[in-house]
C-alpha positions as CSV (number, residue, x, y, z in Angstrom):
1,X,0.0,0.0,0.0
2,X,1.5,3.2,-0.7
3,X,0.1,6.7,0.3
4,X,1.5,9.8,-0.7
5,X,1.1,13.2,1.0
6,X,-2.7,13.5,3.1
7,X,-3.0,10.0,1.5
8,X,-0.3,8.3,3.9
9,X,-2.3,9.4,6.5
10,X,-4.9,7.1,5.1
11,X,-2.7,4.2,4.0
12,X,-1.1,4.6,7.7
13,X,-5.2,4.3,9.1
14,X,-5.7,1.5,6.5
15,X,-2.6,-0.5,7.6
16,X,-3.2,0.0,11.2
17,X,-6.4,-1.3,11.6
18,X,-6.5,-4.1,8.5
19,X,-3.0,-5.0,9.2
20,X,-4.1,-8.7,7.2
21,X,-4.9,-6.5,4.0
22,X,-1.2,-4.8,4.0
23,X,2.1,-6.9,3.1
24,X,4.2,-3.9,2.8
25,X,3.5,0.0,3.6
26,X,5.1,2.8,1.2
27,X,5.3,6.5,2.8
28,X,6.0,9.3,0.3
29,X,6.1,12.8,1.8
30,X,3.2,11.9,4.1
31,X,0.8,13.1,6.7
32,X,0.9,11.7,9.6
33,X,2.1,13.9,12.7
34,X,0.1,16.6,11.9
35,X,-3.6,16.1,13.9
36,X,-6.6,16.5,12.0
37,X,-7.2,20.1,11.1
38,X,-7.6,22.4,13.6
39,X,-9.9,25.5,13.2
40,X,-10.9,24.5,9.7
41,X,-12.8,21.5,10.7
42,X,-15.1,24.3,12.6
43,X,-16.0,26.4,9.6
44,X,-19.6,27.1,9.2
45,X,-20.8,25.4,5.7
46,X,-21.2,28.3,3.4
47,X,-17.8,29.7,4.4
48,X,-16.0,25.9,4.2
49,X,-17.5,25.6,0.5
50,X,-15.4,28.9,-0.3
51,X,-12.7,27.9,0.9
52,X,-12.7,24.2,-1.0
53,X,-13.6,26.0,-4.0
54,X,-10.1,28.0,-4.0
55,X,-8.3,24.7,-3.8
56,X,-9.1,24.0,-7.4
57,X,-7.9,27.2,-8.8
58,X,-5.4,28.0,-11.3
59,X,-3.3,30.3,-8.6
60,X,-3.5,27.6,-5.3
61,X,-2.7,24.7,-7.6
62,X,0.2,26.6,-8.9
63,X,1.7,27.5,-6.0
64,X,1.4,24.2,-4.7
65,X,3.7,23.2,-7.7
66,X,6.3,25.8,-7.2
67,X,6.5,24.4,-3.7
68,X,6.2,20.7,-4.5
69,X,8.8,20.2,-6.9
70,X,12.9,21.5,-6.7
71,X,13.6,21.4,-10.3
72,X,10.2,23.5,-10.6
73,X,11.5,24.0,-14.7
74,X,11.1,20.1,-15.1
75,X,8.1,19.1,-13.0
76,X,6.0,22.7,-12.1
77,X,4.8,22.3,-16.0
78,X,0.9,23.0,-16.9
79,X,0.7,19.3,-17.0
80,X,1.2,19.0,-13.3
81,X,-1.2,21.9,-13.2
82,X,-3.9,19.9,-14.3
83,X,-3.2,16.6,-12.9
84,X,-2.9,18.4,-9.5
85,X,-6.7,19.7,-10.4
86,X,-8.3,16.7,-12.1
87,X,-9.4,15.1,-8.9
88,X,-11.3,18.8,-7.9
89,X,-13.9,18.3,-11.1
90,X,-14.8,14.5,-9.8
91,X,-18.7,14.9,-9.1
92,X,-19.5,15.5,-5.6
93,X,-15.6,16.3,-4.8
94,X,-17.0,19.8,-3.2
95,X,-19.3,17.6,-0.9
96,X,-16.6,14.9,0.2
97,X,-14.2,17.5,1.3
98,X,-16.6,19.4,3.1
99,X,-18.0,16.0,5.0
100,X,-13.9,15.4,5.6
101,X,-13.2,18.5,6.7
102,X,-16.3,18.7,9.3
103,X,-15.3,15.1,10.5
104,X,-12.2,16.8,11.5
105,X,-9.4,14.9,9.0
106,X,-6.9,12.3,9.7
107,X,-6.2,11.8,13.2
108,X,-2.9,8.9,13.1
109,X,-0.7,10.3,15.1
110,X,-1.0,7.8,17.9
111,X,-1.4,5.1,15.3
112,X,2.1,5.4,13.7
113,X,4.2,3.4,16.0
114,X,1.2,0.9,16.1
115,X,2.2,-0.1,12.2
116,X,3.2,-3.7,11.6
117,X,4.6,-4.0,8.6
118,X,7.6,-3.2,6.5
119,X,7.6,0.3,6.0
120,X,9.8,2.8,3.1
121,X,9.5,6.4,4.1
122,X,10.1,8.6,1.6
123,X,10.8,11.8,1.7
124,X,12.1,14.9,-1.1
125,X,15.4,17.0,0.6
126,X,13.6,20.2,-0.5
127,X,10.0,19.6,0.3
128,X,8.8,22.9,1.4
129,X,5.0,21.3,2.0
130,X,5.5,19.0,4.8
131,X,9.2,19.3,5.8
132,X,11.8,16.9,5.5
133,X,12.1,16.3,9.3
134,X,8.6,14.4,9.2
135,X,10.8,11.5,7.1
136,X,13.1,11.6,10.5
137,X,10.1,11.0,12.8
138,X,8.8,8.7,10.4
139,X,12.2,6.8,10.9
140,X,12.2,6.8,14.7
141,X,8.3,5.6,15.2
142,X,7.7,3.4,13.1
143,X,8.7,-0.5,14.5
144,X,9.8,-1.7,10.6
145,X,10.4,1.1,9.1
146,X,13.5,1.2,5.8
């Protein structure tokens, strides 16, 4: 199973509690040590839908590239700005993320040196998203980790 970014928060949830379903965990860049989300989980409704709808544009997208990738000439292309997007024009994308943010997000904190299973953590030197002393803790917590 391998879960990158907010998504190895989920693969670390998944693993955790359907260790049988899990051979081997991958971690790339992941969430895991930050709790849930804080004050955004709160937001009334109509205010929370404005605030999902700027995650699909054009500017937050791109400044998510230019602070994703270190060779941002290679990888921060308009092809990665639309990839990055895609998933934010899925029907109903607006209503899952608001029901995930009210639920109050990943909560695995506790859960990471609960993981049984072989674990890679990986981890880019200039990430400037989730920094590159997460892949550290990641190292020390986890039982298996490589």
């Amino acid at each position: 199973l391998c879960g990158a970014s907010l998504g190895g928060a989920a693969a670390i949830d998944f693993a955790t509690n359907h260790p049988e379903a899990v051979e081997k965990l991958v971690l790339v860049d992941a969430q895991g040590f930050i709790e849930g989300l804080g004050p955004m989980g709160a937001l009334p409704r109509p205010i929370a839908k404005v605030g999902v709808n700027v995650l699909k544009t054009v500017a937050l997208r791109n400044a998510a590239n230019q602070m994703a990738y270190y060779d941002k000439n290679t990888y921060a292309t308009e092809d990665a700005l639309r990839v990055g997007r895609l998933h934010t024009f899925a029907p109903q994308w607006c209503d899952a993320t608001l029901s995930f943010m009210q639920s109050g997000g990943f909560k695995v904190r506790n859960s990471i040196a609960k993981v049984p299973m072989e674990t890679l953590v990986m981890w880019g030197r200039e990430d400037k998203i989730l920094e590159p002393s997460y892949a550290a803790k990641f190292m020390e917590e986890l039982p298996n980790a490589k």
